[in-house]
C-alpha positions in Angstrom: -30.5 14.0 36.4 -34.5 14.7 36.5 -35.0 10.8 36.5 -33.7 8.9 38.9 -35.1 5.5 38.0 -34.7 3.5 34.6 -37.4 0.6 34.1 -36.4 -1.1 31.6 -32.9 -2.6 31.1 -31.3 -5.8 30.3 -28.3 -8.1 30.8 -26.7 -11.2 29.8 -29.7 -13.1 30.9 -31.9 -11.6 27.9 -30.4 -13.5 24.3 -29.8 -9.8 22.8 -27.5 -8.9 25.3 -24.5 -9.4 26.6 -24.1 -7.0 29.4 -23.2 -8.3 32.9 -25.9 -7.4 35.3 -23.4 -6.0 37.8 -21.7 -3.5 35.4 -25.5 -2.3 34.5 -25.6 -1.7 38.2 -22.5 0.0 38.2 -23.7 2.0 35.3 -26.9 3.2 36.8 -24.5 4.2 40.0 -22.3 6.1 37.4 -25.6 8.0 36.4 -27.0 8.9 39.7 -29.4 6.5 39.4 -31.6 5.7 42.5 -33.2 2.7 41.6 -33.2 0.4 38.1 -35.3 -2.3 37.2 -34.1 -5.3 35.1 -36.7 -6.8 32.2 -35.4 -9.7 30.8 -36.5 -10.8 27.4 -39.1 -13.8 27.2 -40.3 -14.1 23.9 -42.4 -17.3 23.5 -43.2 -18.8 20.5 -40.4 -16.9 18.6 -40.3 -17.5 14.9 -36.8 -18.2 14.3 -37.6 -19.5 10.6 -38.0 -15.0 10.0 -34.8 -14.3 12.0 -32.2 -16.8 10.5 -29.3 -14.6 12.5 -30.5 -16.1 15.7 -30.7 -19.5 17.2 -33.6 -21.2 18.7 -33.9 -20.4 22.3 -32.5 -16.7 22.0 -35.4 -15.2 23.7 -36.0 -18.2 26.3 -35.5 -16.8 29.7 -34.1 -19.2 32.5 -35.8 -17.5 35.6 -33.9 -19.3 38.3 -30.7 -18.4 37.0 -31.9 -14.9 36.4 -33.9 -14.9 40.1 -30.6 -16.2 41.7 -28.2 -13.6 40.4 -30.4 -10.6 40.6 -31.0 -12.0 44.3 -27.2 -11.4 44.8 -26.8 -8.2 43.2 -29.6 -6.9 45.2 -28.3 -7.8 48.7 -25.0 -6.3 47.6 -25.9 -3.6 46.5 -28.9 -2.6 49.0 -27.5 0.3 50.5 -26.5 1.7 47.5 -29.5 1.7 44.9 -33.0 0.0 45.0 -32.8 -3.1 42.5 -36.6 -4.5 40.8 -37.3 -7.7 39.3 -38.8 -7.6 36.1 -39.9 -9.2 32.8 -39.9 -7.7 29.5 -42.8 -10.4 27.7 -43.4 -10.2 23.8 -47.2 -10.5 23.5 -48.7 -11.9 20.1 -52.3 -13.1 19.9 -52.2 -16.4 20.3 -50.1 -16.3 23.9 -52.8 -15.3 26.4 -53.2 -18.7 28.5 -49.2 -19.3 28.6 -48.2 -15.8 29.3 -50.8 -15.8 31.9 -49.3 -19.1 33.1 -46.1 -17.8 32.9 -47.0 -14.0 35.4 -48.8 -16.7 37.6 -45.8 -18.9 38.2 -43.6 -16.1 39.4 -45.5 -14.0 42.0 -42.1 -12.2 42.7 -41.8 -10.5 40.1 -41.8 -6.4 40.5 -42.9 -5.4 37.3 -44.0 -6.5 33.9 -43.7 -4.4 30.8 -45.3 -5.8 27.6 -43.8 -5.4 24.1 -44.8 -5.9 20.9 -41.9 -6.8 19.0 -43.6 -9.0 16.3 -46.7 -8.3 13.3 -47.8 -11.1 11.0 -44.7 -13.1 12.7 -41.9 -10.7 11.6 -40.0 -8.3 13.4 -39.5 -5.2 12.1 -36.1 -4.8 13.0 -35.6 -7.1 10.2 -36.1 -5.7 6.6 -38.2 -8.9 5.6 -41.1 -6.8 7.5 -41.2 -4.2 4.8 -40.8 -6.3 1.9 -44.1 -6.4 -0.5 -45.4 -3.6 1.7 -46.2 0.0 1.6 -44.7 1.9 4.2 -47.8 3.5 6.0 -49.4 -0.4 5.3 -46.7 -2.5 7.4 -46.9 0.2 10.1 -50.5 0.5 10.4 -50.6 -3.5 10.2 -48.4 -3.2 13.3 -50.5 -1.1 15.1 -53.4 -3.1 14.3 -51.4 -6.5 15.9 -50.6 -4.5 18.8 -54.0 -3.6 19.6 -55.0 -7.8 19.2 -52.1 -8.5 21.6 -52.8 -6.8 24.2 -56.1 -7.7 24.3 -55.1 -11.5 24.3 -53.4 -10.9 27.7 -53.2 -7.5 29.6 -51.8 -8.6 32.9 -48.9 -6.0 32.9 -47.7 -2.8 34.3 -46.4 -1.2 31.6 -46.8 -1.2 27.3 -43.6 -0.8 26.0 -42.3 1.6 22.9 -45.7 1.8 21.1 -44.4 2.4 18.0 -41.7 0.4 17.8 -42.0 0.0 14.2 -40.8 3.5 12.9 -37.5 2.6 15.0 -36.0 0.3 12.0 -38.4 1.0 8.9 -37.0 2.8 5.7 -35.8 6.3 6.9 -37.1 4.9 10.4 -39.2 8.3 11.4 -38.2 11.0 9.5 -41.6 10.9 7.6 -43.3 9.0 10.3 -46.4 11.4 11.6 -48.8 9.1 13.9 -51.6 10.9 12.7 -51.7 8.9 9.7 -52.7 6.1 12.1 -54.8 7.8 14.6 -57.3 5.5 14.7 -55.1 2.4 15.4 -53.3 4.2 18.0 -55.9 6.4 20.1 -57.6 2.8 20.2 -54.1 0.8 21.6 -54.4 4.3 24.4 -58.0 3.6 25.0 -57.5 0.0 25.8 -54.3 1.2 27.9 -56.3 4.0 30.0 -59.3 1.5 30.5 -57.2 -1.7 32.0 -55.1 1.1 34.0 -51.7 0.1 32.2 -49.1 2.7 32.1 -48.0 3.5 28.9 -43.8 3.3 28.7 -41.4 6.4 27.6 -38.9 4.4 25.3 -35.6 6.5 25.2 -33.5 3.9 22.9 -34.5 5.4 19.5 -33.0 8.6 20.2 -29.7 6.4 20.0 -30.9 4.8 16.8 -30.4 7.4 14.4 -34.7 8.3 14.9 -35.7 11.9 15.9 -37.4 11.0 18.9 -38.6 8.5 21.1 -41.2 5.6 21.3 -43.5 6.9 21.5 -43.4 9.8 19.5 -43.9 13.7 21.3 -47.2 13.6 19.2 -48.6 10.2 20.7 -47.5 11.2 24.5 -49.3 14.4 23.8 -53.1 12.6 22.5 -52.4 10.1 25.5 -52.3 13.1 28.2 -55.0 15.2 26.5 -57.1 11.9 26.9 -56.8 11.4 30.6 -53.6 9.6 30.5 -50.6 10.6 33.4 -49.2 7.1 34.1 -45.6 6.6 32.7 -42.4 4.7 33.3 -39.5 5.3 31.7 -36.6 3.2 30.5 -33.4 3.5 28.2 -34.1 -0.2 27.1 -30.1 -0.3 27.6 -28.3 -3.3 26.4 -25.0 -2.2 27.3 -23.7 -0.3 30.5 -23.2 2.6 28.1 -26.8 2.9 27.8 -28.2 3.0 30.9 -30.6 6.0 31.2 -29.2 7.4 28.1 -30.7 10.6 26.6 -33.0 10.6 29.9 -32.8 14.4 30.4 -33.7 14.8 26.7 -37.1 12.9 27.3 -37.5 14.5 30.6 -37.8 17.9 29.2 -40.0 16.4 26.1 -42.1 14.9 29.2 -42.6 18.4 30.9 -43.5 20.4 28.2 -46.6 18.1 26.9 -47.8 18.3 31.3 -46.5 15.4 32.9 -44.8 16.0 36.2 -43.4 12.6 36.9 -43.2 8.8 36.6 -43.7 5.5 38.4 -41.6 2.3 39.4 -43.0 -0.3 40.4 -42.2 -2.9 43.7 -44.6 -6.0 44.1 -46.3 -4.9 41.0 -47.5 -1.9 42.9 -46.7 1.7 42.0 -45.1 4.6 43.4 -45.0 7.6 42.1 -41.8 9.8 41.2 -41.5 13.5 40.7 -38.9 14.8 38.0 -36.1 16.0 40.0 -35.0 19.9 39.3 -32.2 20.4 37.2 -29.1 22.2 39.0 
């Protein structure tokens, strides 16, 4: 396995999943993992009226419950596989203050990866997103959203699966080409590259019936041509069966557009990780 490390995983303690945190330990053992980093869904402000299929509170996070088991699972499993803390935050414009509040109030934390999973307060893993809208229109709205996200609040280590929205749109991205929104996107790398955020490999697409990952080979290649060399990479696995699926895949995506390796991340401060040689 050329990556040993998957940033970006969740359990039980994220309202999506399911999974036990132990057996996504177990999992990343399974892989040869050396180290996994869980990122727990807190998605504030969610507008459950748009997503009648879940209830209020879904994407609350309880932190002490979270802090106290992954506490546990890293003490017994320390001499097996290096375990990180992490929050997965869903940033929308109007958030800055709490979600600053919210990175404050935990100063444990390893890592924080920042998603945009909502545009115009709609997810577009729900078809309501595309309704009333051209195609090339919702997505470049999206990109647009992103952009005024992250400049709301910025304190993270890591922008996750930039676009996100070709993963569930009709034909998801078989006529996706992020050309068509160059200027949205090389303006969400610019802002990236100038508050040093690393930009986030996203393998779970490749499991989604999509062609490639978020972000797209085309986006990974503008980023490095502008400067950019900072990645982490995650499977954003739900389940024990994803954890660091279709990671060699990416790898050799990764290595053909230049980049050499990734980070992790421990006390929010990075190390970096060479791809491992295939035997």
């Amino acid at each position: 396995m050329p990556v040993l490390a998957d940033f970006h995983l969740h359990s039980h303690h994220s309202g999506d999943s399911g999974a036990p945190m132990e057996a996504q330990v177990r999992a990343g053992l399974e892989r040869g993992l050396s180290a996994l980093c869980f990122t727990e869904h807190l998605d504030m402000d969610w507008p459950y009226e748009n997503t009648p299929d879940l209830a209020p509170g879904t994407f609350d996070l309880d932190m002490e419950a979270y802090r106290s088991e992954f506490r546990a699972l890293k003490e017994a499993f320390r001499d097996r596989i290096s375990l990180s803390f992490g929050v997965e935050l869903g940033l929308q414009p109007h958030l800055g203050e709490a979600l600053s509040a919210f990175v404050k109030a935990n100063p444990d934390l390893d890592f924080v990866l920042g998603s945009t999973h909502l545009s115009r307060r709609m997810d577009p893993y729900y078809p309501c997103f595309f309704e009333g809208l051209d195609k090339k229109e919702a997505l470049r709205t999206y990109f647009r959203d992103s952009l005024e996200s992250l400049r709301a609040f910025h304190d993270i280590d890591s922008y996750a699966h930039m676009d996100y929205v070709v993963r569930y749109g009709p034909g998801r991205d078989s006529d996706y080409r992020w050309e068509d929104f160059r200027e949205e996107i090389e303006a969400i790398l610019s802002f990236l590259l100038s508050r040093g955020i690393a930009l986030e490999v996203n393998t779970a697409a490749l499991g989604k019936g999509c062609r490639d990952m978020n972000p797209c080979r085309g986006i990974l290649e503008r980023y490095y041509e502008m400067g950019g060399r900072r990645i982490t990479i995650g499977s954003d696995a739900h389940a024990p069966g994803n954890v660091a699926g279709h990671f060699e895949e990416a790898c050799g995506s990764l290595k053909a557009v230049g980049f050499q390796g990734y980070l992790t991340f421990s006390g929010r401060k990075e190390t970096f990780r060479s791809f491992q040689i295939s035997t």
